[in-house]
C-alpha positions in Angstrom: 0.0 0.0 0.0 3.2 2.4 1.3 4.6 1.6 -2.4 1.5 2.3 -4.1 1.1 5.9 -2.8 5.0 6.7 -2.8 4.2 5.7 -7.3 1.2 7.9 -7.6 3.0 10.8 -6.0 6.4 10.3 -8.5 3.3 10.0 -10.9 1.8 13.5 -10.1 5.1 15.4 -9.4 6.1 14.4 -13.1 3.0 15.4 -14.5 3.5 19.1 -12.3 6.9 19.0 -13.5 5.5 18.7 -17.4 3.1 21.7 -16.7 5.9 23.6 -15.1 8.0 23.4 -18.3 4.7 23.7 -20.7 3.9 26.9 -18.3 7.5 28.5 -18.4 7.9 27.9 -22.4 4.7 29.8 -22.7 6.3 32.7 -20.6 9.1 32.8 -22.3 6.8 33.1 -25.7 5.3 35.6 -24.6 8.4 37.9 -23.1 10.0 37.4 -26.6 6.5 39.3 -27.9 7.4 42.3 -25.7 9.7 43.2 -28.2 8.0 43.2 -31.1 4.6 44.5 -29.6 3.7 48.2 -28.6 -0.1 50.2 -26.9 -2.7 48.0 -26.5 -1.2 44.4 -27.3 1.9 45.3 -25.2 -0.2 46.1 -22.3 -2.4 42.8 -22.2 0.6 40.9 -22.5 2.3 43.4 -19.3 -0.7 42.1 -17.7 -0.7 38.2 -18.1 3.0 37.8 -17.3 2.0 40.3 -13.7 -0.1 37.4 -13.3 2.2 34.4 -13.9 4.9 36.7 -12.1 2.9 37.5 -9.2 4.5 34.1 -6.9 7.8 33.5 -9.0 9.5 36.6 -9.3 8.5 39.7 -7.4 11.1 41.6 -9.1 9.9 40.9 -12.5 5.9 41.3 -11.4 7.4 45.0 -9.7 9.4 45.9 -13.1 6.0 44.7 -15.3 3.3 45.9 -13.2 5.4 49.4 -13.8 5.9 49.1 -16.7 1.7 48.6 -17.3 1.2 51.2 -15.1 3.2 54.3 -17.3 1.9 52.9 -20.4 -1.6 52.9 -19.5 -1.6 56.6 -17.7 -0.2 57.5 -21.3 -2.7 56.2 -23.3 -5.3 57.1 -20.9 -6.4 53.6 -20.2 -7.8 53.2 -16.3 -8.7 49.7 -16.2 -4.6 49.1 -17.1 -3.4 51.6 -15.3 -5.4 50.0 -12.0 -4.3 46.5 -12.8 -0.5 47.7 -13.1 -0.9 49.3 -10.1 -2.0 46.5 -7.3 0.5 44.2 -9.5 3.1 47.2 -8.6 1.7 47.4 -5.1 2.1 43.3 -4.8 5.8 43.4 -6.1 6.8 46.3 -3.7 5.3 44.5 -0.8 7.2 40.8 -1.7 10.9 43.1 -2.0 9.9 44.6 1.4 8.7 48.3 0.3 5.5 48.5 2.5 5.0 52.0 2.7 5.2 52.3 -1.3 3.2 49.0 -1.7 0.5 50.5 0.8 0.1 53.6 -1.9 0.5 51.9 -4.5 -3.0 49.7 -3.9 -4.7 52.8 -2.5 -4.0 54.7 -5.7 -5.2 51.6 -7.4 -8.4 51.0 -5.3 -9.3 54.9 -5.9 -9.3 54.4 -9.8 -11.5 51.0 -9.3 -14.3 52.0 -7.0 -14.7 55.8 -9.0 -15.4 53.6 -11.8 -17.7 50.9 -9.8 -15.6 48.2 -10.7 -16.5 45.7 -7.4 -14.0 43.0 -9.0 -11.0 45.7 -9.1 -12.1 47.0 -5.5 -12.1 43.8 -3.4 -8.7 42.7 -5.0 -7.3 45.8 -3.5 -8.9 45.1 -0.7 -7.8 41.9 -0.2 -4.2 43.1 -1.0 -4.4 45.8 1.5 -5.2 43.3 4.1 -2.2 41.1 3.2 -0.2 44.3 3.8 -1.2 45.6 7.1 -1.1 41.8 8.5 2.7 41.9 7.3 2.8 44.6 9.5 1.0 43.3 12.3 -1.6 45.9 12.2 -4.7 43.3 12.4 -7.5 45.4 13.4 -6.4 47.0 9.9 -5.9 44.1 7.6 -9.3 42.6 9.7 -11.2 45.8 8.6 -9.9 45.2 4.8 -10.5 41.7 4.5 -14.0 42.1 5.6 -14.7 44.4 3.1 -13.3 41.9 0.4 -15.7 39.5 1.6 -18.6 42.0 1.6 -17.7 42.8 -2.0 -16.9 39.4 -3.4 -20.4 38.1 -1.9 -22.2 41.3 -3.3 -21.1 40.7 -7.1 -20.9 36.9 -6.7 -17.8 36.4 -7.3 -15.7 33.4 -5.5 -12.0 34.3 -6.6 -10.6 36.4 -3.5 -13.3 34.7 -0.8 -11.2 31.8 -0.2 -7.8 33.6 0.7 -9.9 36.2 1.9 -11.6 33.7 4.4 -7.9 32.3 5.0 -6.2 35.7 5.5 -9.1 36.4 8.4 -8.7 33.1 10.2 -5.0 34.0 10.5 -6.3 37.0 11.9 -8.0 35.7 14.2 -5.4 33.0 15.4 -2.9 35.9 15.9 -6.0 37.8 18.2 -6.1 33.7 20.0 -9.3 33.8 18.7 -9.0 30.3 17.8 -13.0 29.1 17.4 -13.1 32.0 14.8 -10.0 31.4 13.2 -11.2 27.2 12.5 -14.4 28.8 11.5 -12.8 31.2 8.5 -10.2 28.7 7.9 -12.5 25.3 7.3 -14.8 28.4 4.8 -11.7 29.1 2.7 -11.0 25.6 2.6 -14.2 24.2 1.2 -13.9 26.8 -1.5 -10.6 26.0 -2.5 -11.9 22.2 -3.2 -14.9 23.4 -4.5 -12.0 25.4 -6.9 -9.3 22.6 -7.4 -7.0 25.5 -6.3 -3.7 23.1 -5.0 -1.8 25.8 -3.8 -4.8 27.4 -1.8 -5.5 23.6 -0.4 -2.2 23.5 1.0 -2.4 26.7 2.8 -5.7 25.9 4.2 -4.3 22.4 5.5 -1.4 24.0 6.9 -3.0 26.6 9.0 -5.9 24.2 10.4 -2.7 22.3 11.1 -1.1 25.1 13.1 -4.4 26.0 14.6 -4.8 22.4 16.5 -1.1 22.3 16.9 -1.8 25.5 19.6 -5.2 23.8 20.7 -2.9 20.8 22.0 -4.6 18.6 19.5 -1.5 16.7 18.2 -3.0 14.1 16.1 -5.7 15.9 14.4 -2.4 18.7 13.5 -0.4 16.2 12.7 -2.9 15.1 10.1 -3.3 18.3 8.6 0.0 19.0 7.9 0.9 15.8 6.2 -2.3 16.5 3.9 -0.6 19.8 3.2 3.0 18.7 2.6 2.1 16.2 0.2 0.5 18.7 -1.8 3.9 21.1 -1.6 5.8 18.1 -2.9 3.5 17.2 -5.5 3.9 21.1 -6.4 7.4 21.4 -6.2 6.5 24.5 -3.7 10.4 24.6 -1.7 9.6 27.3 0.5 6.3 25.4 1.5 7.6 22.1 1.9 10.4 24.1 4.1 7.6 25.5 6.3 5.4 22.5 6.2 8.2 20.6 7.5 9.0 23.2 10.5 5.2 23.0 11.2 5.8 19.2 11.7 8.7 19.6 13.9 6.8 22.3 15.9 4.0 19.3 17.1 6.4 17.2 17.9 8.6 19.6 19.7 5.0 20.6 21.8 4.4 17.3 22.8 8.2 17.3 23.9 9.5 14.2 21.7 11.9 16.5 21.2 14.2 13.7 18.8 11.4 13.5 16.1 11.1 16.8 16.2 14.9 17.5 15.6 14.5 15.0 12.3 11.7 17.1 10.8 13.5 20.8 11.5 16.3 19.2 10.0 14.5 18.7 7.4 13.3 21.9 6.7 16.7 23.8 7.7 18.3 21.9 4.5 15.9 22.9 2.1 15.7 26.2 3.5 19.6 26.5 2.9 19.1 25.3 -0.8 17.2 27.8 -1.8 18.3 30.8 0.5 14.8 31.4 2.4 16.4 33.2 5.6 14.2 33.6 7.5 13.0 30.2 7.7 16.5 28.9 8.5 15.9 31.6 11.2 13.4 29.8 12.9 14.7 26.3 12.4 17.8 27.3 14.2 15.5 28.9 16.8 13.3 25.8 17.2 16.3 23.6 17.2 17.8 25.4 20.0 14.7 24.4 22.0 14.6 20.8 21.0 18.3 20.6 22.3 17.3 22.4 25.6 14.5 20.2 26.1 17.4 17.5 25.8 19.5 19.2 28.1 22.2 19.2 25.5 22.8 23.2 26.1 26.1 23.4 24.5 24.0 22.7 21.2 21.1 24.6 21.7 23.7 27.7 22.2 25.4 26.9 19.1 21.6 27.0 17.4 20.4 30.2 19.1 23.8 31.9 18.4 23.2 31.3 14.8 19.7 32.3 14.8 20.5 35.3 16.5 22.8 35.9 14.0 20.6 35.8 11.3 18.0 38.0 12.7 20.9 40.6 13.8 22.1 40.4 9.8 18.3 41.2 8.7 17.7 44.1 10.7 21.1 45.4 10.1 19.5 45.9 6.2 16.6 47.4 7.6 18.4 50.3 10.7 21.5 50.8 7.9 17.8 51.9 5.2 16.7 53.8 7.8 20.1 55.0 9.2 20.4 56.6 5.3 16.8 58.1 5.5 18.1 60.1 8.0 21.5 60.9 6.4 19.8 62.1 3.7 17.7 64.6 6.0 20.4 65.8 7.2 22.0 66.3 4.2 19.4 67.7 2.9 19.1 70.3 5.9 22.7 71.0 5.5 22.2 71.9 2.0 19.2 74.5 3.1 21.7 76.2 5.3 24.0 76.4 2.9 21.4 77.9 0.3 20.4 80.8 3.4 23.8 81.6 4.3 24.2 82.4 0.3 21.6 84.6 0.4 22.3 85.9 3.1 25.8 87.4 2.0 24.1 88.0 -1.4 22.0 90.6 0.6 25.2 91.6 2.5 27.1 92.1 -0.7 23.7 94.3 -2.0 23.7 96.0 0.7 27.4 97.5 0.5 27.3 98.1 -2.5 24.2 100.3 -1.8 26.2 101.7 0.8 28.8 103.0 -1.7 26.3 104.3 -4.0 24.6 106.3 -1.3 28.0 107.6 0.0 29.0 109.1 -3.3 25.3 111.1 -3.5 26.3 111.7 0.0 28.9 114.1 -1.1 27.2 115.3 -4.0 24.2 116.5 -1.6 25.3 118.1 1.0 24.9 118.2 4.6 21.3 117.6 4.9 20.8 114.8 2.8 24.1 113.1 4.5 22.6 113.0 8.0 19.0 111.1 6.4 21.6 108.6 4.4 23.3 108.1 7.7 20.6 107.4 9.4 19.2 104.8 6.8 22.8 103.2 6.8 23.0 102.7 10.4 19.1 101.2 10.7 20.3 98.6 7.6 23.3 98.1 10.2 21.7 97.1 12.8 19.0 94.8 11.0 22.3 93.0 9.5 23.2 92.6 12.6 19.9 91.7 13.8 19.5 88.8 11.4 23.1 87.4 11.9 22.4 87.3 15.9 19.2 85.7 15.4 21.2 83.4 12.5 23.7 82.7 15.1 21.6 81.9 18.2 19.3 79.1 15.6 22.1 77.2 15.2 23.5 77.3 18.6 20.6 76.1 19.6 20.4 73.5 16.9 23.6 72.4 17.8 23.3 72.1 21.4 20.0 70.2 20.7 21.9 67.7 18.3 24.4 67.5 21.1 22.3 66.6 24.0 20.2 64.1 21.4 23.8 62.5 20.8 25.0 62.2 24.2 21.2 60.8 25.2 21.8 58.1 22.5 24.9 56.9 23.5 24.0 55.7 27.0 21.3 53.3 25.6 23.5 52.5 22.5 26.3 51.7 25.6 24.2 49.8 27.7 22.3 47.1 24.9 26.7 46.5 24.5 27.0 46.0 28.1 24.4 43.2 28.2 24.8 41.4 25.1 28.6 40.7 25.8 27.8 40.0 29.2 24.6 37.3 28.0 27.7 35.9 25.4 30.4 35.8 27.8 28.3 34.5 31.0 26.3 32.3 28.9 26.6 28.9 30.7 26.6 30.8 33.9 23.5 32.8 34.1 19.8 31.3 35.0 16.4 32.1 33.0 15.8 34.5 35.4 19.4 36.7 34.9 18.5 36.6 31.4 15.5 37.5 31.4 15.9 40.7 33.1 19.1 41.5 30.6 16.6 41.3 28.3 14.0 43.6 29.4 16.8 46.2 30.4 18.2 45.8 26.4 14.2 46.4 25.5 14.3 49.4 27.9 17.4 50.7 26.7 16.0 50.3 22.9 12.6 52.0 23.4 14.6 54.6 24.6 16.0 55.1 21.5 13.3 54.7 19.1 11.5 58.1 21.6 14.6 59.9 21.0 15.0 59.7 17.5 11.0 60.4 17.3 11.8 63.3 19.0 14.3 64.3 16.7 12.0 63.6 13.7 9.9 65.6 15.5 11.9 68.8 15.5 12.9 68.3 12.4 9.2 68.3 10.7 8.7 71.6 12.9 12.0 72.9 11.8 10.6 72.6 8.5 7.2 73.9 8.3 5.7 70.1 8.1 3.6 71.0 11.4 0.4 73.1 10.9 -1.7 74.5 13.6 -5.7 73.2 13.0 -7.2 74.4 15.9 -10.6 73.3 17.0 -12.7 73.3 20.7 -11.6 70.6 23.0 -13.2 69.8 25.9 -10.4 69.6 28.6 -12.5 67.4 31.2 -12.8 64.5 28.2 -9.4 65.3 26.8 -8.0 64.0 30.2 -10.4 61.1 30.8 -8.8 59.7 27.7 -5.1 60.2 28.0 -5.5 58.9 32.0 -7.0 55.8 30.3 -4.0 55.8 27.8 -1.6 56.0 30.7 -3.4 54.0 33.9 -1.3 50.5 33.4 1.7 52.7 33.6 0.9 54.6 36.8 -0.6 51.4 38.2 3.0 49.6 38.2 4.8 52.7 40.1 1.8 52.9 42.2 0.9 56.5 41.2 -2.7 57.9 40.6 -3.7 60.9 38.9 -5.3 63.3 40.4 -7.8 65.9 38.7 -9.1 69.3 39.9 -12.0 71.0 37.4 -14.4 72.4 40.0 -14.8 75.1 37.7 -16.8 73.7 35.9 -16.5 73.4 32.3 -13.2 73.8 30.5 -12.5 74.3 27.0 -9.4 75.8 24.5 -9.1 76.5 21.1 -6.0 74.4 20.0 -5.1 71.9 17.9 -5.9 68.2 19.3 -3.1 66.2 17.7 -0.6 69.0 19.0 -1.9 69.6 22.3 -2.1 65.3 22.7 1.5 65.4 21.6 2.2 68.0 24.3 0.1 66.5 27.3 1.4 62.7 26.5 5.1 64.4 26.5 4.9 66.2 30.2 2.9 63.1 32.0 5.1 60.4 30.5 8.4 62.8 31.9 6.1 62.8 35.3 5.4 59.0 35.6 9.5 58.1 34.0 10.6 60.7 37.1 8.2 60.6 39.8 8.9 58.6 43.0 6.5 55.9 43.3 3.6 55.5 46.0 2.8 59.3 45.2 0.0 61.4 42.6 0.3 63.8 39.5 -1.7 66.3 40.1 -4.0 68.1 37.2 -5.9 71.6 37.8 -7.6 72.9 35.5 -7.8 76.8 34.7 -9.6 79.8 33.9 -7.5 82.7 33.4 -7.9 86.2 31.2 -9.6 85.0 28.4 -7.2 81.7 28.0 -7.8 78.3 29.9 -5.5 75.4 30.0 -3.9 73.4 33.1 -1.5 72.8 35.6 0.7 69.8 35.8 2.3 68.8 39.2 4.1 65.9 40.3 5.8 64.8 43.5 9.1 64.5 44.4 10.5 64.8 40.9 14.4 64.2 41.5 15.2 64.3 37.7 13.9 67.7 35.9 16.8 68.6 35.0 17.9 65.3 33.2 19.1 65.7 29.1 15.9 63.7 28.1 13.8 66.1 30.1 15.2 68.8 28.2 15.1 67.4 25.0 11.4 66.8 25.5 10.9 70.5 26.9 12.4 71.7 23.8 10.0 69.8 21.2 7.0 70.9 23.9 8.1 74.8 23.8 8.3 74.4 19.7 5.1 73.1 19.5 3.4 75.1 21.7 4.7 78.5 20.1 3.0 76.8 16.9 -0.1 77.5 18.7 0.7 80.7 20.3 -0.1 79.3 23.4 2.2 79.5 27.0 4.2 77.9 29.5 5.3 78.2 32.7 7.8 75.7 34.9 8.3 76.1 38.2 10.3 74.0 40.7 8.0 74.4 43.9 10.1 72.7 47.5 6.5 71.5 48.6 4.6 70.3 45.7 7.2 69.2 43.5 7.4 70.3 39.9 4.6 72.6 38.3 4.3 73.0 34.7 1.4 75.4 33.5 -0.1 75.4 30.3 -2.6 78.3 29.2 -4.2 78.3 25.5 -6.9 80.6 23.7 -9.9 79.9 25.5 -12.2 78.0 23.2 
């Protein structure tokens, strides 16, 4: 029976391995048409190749779908120029641009729904949800892939329901809502039978498979994911066998037979080698490193952990040396501004002489009277120069020592995420979960750190360039603070600190701008909770005073208001409060602690 069923699968995987060819001779047909072809025919055949593309070779799909995109905007075609947009947006996506993918599809699903086209639109939404579940936003990619499913039922069409109702169950099982997440899962799968669609089988398989894996329902997994690496193999789909394989390993390494487990990552490490998938050789050497744990065989599971790590630290290198440019090219960028105002600055120094010597020769063609008006003129130009250059001058002092402090600030976190990485490495055999565990959270610490200062930096720089706008509008102040206590309570609650809130006045309201004044607020009570002792209160009063309202901010026992992060943070706060003309006052009061007051337009 065994030899039977290993025949009909050699069967099968020649027969895929015929349509493969069959399927690649037509590609290459029609690629040799490209050539020949221009307009219309040139853009239908753009279009099948994004399609036969759109799995094997996202660079190809990202250089067609362009391609399709420019052509179509020239000739004025929209139906093309949609099409070579979500295959554009697809492409970007696979090579790892999100944000470009992300507007790519919206520009795409804009040009569908203006012309009603309910096909067009619930691709787009479909792809949008792929997008935003890369990026782990799932409330987002939830949102999108119900409204392919709304779509897809409304014009009766079947094609995007069944990854649609996949895409939600995974969802789902990332929420742990696991009774949904069978529910969408077992829906997509009876379409895709109902289809014949192999690949889409596979997929459904595999993620029922991972689903009862987590439910502790071994055999049932195990079962799923042998359906679904049959199917890979027939396919000759590497990079799923590779994952189907891991999925294996990861039962049996759940119900601890960690040896059979070690066979099947094994497994999927080596094919995941042959073909370069990184970040599935990632997470082989990660679960690896567990199987030898649970052997007790820690010299191995180091070795696999190191290499894992290594891996990971290799992959977001790419990613912090991208954005690590972004910003060189800001500041480059900014540099190149100064240069282009300090040029016109001595152009208007150089005008201004040489209207000086022009004056000065009509001086003494004039006489007397007309000398002591020129004089007068010269010395007010004077004196604006000067002016200007002191105000110049004091900008980029300012700038400087900003820059300065931001450097110093990132150092010290930069320093200690060092400190405890060669201290995990060297004292690796010595330390116990526990040790390691809280190196790790003080490497997190040390890293959120950084990501707030280098926001705050962003932040300065957007104001430094006229990105911020003031939009003010009436806020109430009472519900303004009910919502940013909310957003802040688990935080006080772990230093043991309540807020406090005085608005016996009654009602409170300023005319500001909301996102600006959050920005503000969020700033000064997460400087209070970082600072303030614990087992204490931040105190809020509102106030009434000369036609402007606003509050007052106090906390207790504040030892560190004159740290470099405080300052930093006060700086950003002053900037964007002097975008809404608004005030602020800081006191440092012996009894209460330290006061800031904040007093905007009363709305």
């Amino acid at each position: 029976m065994k030899k039977t069923l290993l025949l009909f699968l050699h069967a099968v995987a020649i027969f895929a391995a015929g349509a493969v060819s069959r399927e690649q001779q037509r590609i290459d047909s029609l690629e040799a048409l490209l050539s020949t072809t221009t307009d219309t025919t040139r853009m239908s055949i753009l279009l099948i190749l994004c399609g036969d593309y759109m799995k094997a070779d996202p660079k190809k799909l990202l250089s067609y779908g362009t391609e399709l995109e420019h052509l179509a905007n020239a000739s004025g075609n929209w139906d093309y120029k949609a099409q070579g947009l979500r295959y554009k947006g697809i492409g970007l996506k696979a090579t790892g641009k999100y944000k470009e993918s992300g507007d790519a599809y919206l520009k795409a699903l804009k040009i569908f729904e203006s012309h009603q086209d309910i096909f067009g639109s619930a691709s787009c939404n479909n792809s949008l949800g792929a997008l935003y579940f890369s990026l782990n936003e799932l409330s987002k990619a939830e949102y999108y892939y119900l409204k392919t499913i709304e779509q897809s039922k409304k014009a009766g069409i079947d094609r995007f329901l069944p990854s649609a109702y996949n895409n939600l169950g995974a969802v789902y099982a990332m929420q742990k809502k696991y009774n949904q997440a069978l529910m969408y899962f077992n829906e997509g799968l009876k379409l895709r039978l109902k289809q014949k669609d192999e690949y889409g089988i596979a997929s459904s398989y595999g993620n029922l498979g991972r689903i009862y894996t987590i439910l502790g329902r071994f055999k049932k997994a195990l079962e799923f994911q042998k359906k679904s690496l049959s199917i890979r193999e027939t396919l000759k789909d590497e990079e799923g066998v590779a994952n189907t394989l891991n999925n294996i390993g990861e039962i049996f390494l759940d119900e601890k037979n960690f040896n059979e487990a070690i066979i099947w990552f094994n497994k999927g490490l080596a094919i995941a080698k042959l073909f370069g998938y990184q970040e599935l050789i990632r997470s082989s050497y990660e679960a690896l490193s567990e199987c030898h744990e649970g052997l007790k065989n820690y010299a191995a599971a180091h070795e696999y952990l190191s290499l894992s790590v290594a891996i990971k630290d290799s992959m977001m290198n790419i990613e912090n040396r991208n954005q690590l440019e972004e910003l060189t090219t800001q500041y480059e960028t900014e540099k190149k501004e100064q240069q282009i105002k300090i040029l016109a600055k001595n152009n208007e120094i150089k005008e201004a002489e040489n209207s000086r010597k022009q004056l000065y020769i009509y001086l003494i063609l004039s006489g007397s009277a007309v000398v002591v008006v020129l004089l007068f003129v010269l010395m007010r130009l004077y004196k604006q120069k000067e002016l200007a250059n002191k105000k110049l001058k004091k900008l980029d002092e300012e700038k400087n020592e900003f820059l300065g402090l931001a450097a110093t600030d990132l150092k010290k976190p930069l320093t200690t995420i060092i400190d405890y990485c060669r201290m995990q490495a060297d004292y690796f055999d010595k330390l116990n979960k526990e040790k390691i565990l809280k190196h790790s959270a003080n490497i997190k610490l040390a890293a959120s750190k950084m990501v707030d200062l280098i926001s705050n930096l962003l932040d300065v720089n957007a104001i430094e360039q006229g990105r911020i706008k003031n939009n003010p509008e009436r806020i109430d102040l009472n519900k303004f603070f009910d919502d940013l206590f909310k957003e802040f309570e688990q935080h006080a609650r772990e230093k043991n600190i309540t807020f406090k809130i005085d608005n016996s006045g009654g009602s409170y309201h300023v005319h500001a701008d909301h996102r600006l004044l959050t920005h503000v607020t969020e700033n000064l009570l997460a400087n209070s909770l970082k600072n303030t002792d614990s087992n204490t209160h931040i105190f809020i009063k509102l106030l009434k005073k000369e036609g402007k309202a606003g509050y007052e901010l106090t906390d207790s026992k504040n030892q560190k208001t004159n740290s470099q992060d405080v300052i930093l943070a006060m700086g950003i706060i002053k900037r964007m409060l002097n975008i809404m003309q608004a005030e602020i006052e800081v006191k440092n009061d012996s009894f209460r602690g330290s006061v800031v007051t904040i007093l905007l337009s009363e709305g």
